[in-house]
GUBA-411005 format. One record per residue (C-alpha): residue number from 0; residue in one letter; x, y, z. Coordinates in steps of 0.1 Angstrom, whole numbers. Example, Ala and Ser with C-alpha at 12.3 -4.5 7.8 and 13.67 -1.06 7.14 Angstrom:
% GUBA-411005
> margu kepa px py pz
> 0 a 123 -45 78;
> 1 s 137 -11 71;
% end
This chain:
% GUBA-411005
> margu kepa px py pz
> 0 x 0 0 0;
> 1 x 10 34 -4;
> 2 x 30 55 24;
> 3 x 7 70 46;
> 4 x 16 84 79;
> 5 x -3 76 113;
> 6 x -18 109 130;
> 7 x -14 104 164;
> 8 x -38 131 167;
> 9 x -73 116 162;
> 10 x -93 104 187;
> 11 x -86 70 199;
> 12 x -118 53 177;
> 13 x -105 75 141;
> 14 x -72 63 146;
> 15 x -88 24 155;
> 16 x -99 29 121;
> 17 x -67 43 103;
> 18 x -52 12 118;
> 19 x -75 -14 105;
> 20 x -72 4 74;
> 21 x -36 -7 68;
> 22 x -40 -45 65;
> 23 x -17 -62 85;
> 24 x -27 -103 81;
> 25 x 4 -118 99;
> 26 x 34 -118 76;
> 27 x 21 -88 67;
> 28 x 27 -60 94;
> 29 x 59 -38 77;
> 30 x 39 -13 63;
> 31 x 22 -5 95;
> 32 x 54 -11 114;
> 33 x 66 15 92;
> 34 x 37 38 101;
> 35 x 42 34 139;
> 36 x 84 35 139;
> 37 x 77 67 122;
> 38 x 50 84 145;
> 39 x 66 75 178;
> 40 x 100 88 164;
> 41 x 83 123 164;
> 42 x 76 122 197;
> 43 x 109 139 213;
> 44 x 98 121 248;
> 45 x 104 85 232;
> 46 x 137 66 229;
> 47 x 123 45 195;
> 48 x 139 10 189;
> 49 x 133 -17 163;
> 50 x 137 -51 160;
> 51 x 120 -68 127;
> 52 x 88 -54 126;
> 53 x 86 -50 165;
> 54 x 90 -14 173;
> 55 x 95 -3 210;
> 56 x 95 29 225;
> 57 x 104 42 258;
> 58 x 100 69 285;
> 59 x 137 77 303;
> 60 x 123 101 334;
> 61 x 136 78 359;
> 62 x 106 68 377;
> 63 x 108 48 406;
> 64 x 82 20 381;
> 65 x 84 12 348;
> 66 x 52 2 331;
> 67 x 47 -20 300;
> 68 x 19 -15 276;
> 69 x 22 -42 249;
> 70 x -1 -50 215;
> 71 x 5 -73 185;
> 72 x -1 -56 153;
> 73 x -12 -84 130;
> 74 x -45 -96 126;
> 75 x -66 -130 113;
> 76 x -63 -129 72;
> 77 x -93 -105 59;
> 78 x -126 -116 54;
> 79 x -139 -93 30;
> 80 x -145 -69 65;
> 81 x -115 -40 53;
> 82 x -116 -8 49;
> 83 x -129 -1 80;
> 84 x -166 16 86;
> 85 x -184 29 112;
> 86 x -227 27 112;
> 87 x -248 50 127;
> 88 x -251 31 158;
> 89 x -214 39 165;
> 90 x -201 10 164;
> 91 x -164 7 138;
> 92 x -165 -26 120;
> 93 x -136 -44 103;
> 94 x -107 -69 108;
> 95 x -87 -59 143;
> 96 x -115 -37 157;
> 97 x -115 -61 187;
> 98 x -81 -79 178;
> 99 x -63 -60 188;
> 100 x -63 -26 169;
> 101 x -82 -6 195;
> 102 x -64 -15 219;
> 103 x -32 -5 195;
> 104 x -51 28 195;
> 105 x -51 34 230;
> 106 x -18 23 234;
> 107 x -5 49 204;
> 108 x -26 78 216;
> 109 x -10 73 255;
> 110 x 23 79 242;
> 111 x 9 108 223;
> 112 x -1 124 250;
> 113 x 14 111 286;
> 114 x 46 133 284;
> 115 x 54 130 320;
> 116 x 42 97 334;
> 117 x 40 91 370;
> 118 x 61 62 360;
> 119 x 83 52 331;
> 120 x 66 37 301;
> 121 x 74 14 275;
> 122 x 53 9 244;
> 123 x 56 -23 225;
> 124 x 42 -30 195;
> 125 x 48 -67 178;
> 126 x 41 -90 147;
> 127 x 32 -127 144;
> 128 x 6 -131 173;
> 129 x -22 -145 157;
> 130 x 5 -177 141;
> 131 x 28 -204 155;
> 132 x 44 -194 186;
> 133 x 77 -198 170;
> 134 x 70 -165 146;
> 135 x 57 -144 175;
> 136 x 75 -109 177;
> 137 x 75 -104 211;
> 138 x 96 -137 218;
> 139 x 118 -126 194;
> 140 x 122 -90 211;
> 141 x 126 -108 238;
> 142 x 154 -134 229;
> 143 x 172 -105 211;
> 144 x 165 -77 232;
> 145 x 157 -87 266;
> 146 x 163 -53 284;
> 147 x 139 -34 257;
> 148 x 112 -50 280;
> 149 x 125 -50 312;
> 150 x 95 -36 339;
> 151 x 78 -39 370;
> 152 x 44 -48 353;
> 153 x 28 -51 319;
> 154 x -6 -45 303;
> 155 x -13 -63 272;
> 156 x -39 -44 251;
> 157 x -59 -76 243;
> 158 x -96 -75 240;
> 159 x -114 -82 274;
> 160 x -148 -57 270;
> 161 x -135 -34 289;
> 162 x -126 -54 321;
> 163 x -95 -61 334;
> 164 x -83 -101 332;
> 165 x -56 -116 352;
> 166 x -25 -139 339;
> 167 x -36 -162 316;
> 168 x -40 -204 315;
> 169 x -15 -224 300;
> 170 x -18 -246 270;
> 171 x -5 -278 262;
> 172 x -14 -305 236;
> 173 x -2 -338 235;
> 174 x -6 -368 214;
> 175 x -16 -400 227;
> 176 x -8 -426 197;
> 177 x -19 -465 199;
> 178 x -5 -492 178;
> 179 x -22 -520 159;
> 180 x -17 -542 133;
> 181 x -27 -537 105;
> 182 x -52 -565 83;
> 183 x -82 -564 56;
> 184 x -115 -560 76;
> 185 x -129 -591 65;
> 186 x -107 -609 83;
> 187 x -101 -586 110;
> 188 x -91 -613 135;
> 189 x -64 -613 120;
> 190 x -45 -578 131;
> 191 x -56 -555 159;
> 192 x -73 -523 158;
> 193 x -53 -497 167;
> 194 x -89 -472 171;
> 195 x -102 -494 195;
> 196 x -74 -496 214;
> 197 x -78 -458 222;
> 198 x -111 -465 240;
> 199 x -97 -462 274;
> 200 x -85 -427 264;
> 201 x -117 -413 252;
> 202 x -129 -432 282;
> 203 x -106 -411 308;
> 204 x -112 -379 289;
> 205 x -147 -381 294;
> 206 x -146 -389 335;
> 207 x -120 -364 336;
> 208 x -133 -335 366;
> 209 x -119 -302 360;
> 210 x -103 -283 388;
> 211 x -110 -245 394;
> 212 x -85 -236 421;
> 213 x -78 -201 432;
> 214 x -48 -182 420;
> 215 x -42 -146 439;
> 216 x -84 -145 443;
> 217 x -92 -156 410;
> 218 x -113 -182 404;
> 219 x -94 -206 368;
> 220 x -114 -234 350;
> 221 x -95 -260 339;
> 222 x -96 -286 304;
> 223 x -88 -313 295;
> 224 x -103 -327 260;
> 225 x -98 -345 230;
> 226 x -97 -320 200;
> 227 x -83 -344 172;
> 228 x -89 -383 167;
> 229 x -69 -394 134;
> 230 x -67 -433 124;
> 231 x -69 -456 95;
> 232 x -62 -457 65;
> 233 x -93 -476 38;
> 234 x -127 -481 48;
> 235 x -117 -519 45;
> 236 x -84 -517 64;
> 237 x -82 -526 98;
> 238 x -58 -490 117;
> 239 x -27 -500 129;
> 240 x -20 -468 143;
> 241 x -44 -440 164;
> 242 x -37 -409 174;
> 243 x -57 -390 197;
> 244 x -49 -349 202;
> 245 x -52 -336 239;
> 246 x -56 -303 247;
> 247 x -48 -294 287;
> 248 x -56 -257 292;
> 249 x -43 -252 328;
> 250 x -43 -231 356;
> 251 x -14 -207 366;
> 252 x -5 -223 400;
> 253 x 7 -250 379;
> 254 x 38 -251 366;
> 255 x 44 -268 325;
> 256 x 66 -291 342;
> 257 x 38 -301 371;
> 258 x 11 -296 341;
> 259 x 31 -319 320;
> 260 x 35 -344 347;
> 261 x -1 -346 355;
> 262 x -12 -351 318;
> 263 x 14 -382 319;
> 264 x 4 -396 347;
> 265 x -35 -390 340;
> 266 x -32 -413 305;
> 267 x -9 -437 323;
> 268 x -31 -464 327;
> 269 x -46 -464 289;
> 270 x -26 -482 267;
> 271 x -11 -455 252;
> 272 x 22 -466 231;
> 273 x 35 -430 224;
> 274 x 31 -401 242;
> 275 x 45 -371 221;
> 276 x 46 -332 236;
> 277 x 32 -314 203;
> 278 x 29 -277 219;
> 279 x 34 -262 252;
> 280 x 31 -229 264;
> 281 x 31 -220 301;
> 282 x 5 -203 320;
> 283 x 9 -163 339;
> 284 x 0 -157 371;
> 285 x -26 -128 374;
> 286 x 1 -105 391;
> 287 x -32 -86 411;
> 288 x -7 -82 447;
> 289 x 21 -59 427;
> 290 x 10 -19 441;
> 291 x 11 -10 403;
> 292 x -19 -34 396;
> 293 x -37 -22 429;
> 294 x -33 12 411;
> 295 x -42 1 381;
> 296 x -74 -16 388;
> 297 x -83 19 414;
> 298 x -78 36 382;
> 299 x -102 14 356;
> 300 x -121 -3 377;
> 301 x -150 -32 379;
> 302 x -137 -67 392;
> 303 x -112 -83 378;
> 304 x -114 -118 361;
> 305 x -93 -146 349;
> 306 x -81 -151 317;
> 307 x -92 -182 306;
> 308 x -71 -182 271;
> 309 x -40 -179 267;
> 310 x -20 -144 259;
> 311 x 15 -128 258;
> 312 x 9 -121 297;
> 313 x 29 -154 297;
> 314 x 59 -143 277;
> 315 x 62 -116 302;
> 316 x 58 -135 334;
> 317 x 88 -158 323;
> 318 x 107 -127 321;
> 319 x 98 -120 355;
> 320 x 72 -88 351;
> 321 x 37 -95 363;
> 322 x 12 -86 334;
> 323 x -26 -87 330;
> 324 x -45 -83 298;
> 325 x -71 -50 292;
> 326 x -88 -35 263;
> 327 x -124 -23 249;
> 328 x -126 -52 223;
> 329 x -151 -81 229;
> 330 x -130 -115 229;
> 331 x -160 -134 219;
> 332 x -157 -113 185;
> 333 x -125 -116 180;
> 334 x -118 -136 145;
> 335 x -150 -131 134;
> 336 x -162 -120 105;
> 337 x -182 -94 114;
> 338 x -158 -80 140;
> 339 x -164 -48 157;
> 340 x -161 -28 186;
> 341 x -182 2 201;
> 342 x -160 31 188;
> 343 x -175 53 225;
> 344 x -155 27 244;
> 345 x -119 32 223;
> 346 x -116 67 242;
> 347 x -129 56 274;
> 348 x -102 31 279;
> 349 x -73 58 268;
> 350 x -94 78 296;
> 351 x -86 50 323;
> 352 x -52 45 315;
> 353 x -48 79 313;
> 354 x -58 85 345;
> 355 x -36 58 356;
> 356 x -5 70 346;
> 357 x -8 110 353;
> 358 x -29 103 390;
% end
């Protein structure tokens, strides 16, 4: 697309749509990198670094805090829903609306205007969210760049409706592969099938009782469930080989090692011949005790709830900085279609975090 520079100047909801405006599907994100590098380098009151197409800026006042406010930049490939439009309802449709391009917004606009920030600020802006975890910008900043987000405690800008949600769960899948052998079904005595032989899997999965313990006052829900079943190979073939995917979305007292034992130990009576980590991301802790947070929360308030998903809020609890994830979007619209957030709540949010940072 052509060059076009980002006004910092709009109001948090016109500059939402400036931003869904420049399509940013992952793999995608340089020309809005561009756009952002360039606005935040006018700002005399930023130190402005890049990394790919990660671009972090950075208050140097010398506050006794630093504070982290964090957004990804790509979005879910567009579904016919860009350029961006607003209906006379007020509410701004298009891809990112709620995911996460308001919450880009707010984040842009607060370094626009908090000049002298009761504490430190840094503003990161990242690629590759929405794809493998191996592509994600923000592990990358951080494997290359560790003291660009050094802090005391982060917000991610992800879309919560406006309420603030602590840490996140963490995710692992594993797959549970049986063996058989393999023989033509009219004969099937003759092998042994490897799809039966997953029975007492689908069997534990479906007595399986999920906890909901209490992390720092926060009620989490754990899962555990079966989201793949693959076997055989010709409707008159008996499988030799099943392989059933487990997902474990767990809660943030547990460590991946402790998570990882459990899920082991769980299947350990089923017959399972291989037992193969295919993904594993550890949970965050909701970080509610650190005084920032307490401020924070003061400053937007309502209740906060757990993050049920996982988020970036992990990346920046293995670096040690307690996080929690906050924005105007609507999760459950996230991805969709006809995605869309109320434009009146883009500004409000800036108002809170405003608030926040200048109280």
């Amino acid at each position: 697309m052509p060059h076009t520079p980002l006004d910092l100047t709009l109001d948090a909801a016109e500059l939402t749509a400036r931003l869904v405006d420049f399509p940013s599907p992952s793999g995608e994100e340089r020309a809005l990198a561009d756009a952002i590098e360039e606005a935040l380098r006018a700002l005399p009151h930023l130190t402005v670094d890049r990394h790919g197409n990660n671009v972090v800026a950075r208050t140097n006042l010398g506050r006794a805090e630093r504070v982290i406010l964090a957004g990804h930049i790509d979005t879910v490939p567009i579904a016919d829903n860009v350029p961006s439009r607003l209906d006379e309802d007020g509410v701004l449709w298009g891809c990112g609306t709620c995911d996460m391009k308001s919450g880009v917004a707010v984040q842009l606009r607060i370094a626009q205007t908090v000049t002298e920030p009761n504490r430190d600020l840094t503003f990161v802006f990242y690629d590759n969210e929405e794809v493998a975890a191996h592509l994600n910008g923000l592990g990358h900043v951080a494997e290359a760049h560790p003291d660009w987000l050094a802090g005391d405690f982060a917000v991610l800008l992800e879309p919560t409706d406006g309420q603030v949600e602590g840490g996140c769960q963490g995710t692992l899948r594993v797959l549970l592969r049986t063996k058989g052998v393999r023989a033509h079904s009219a004969r099937a005595w003759m092998g042994s099938n490897a799809v039966h032989a997953a029975t007492p899997i689908l069997q534990k999965l479906a007595a399986y009782e999920p906890r909901k313990p209490v992390v720092e006052g926060l009620e989490f829900h754990e899962g555990l469930n079966a989201v793949r079943i693959e076997g055989g190979v010709a409707t008159n073939v008996i499988p030799d080989e099943c392989t059933v995917t487990v997902n474990f979305r767990y809660a943030p007292d547990r460590s991946e090692d402790e998570a990882l034992a459990f899920v082991r130990d769980y299947f350990a009576d089923c017959g399972v011949d291989e037992f193969i980590v295919d993904d594993h991301t550890g949970a965050a802790r909701p970080g509610l005790t650190h005084p920032a947070a307490a401020a924070f929360m003061a400053a937007v308030g309502g209740e906060a709830r757990p993050k049920f998903g996982w988020t970036d809020v992990s990346r920046f609890s293995a670096l040690g900085v307690p996080a929690v994830n906050y924005s105007p979007g609507n999760p459950l619209l996230a991805h969709k279609i006809d995605e869309r957030v109320e434009a009146s709540l883009i500004p409000l949010a800036e108002e809170k975090l405003r608030s926040w940072l200048t109280s």
